[in-house]
N, C-alpha and C positions, 0 to 999 in steps of 0.2 A: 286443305290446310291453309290456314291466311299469313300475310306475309309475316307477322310477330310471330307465331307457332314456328315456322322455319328458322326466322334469326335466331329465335332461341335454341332451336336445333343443332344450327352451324354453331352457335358458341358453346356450346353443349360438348361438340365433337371437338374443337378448338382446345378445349381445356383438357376433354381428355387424352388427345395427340399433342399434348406441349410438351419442348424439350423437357423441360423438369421431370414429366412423369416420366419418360420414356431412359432419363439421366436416373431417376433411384427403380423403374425396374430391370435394368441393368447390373444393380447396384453399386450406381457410382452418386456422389456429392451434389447438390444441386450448382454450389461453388466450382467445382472440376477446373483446374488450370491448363488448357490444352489451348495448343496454337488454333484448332479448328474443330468446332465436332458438327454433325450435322446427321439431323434424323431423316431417313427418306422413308417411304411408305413402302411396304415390305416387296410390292410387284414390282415396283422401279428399279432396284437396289442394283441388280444385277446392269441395268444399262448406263446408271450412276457411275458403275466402280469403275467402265470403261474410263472413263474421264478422270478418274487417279493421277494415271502415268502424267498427262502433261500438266496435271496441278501440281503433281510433285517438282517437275523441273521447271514449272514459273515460280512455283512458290517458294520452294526450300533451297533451289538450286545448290545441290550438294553438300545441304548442311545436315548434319547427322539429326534423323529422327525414330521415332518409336510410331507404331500406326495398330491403332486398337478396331477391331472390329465385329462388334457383336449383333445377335443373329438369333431371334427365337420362334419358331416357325409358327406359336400361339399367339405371338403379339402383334400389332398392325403394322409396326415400323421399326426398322434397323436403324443402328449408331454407328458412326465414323467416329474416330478421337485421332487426331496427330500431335503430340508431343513433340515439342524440338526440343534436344538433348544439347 
């Protein structure tokens, strides 16, 4: 493989792991108004979510929110959404 065959590869997989894709198959907005969303790569997700709790109290510090989080065991990457209310 020579090094242009790869770049194009990497951008290849780049576009298809973009939030947006990953934001309408979901089926949410590419616009979505959320304090925070973030896709991780579906192996990770779980060591991710640990770190929740203390984003929640730096971030939100006790201010009321809503927390979406969706999960499809055929797609390559999960969504985080936190709403502040």
């Amino acid at each position: 493989m020579t090094m242009d065959e790869f770049r194009l590869l990497l951008e290849k997989r780049e576009t298809e792991n973009s939030i947006e894709n990953t934001l309408r198959h979901f089926g949410y907005p590419e616009d979505i108004k959320t304090t925070l969303y973030r896709q991780w790569d579906k192996s990770e997700y779980l060591k991710k979510l640990s770190f929740l709790p203390e984003y929640i109290d730096f971030a939100l510090q006790g201010k009321p929110f809503k927390l979406v989080f969706d999960y499809d065991p055929d797609y390559p990457n999960t969504l985080i959404q936190i709403f502040q209310k």
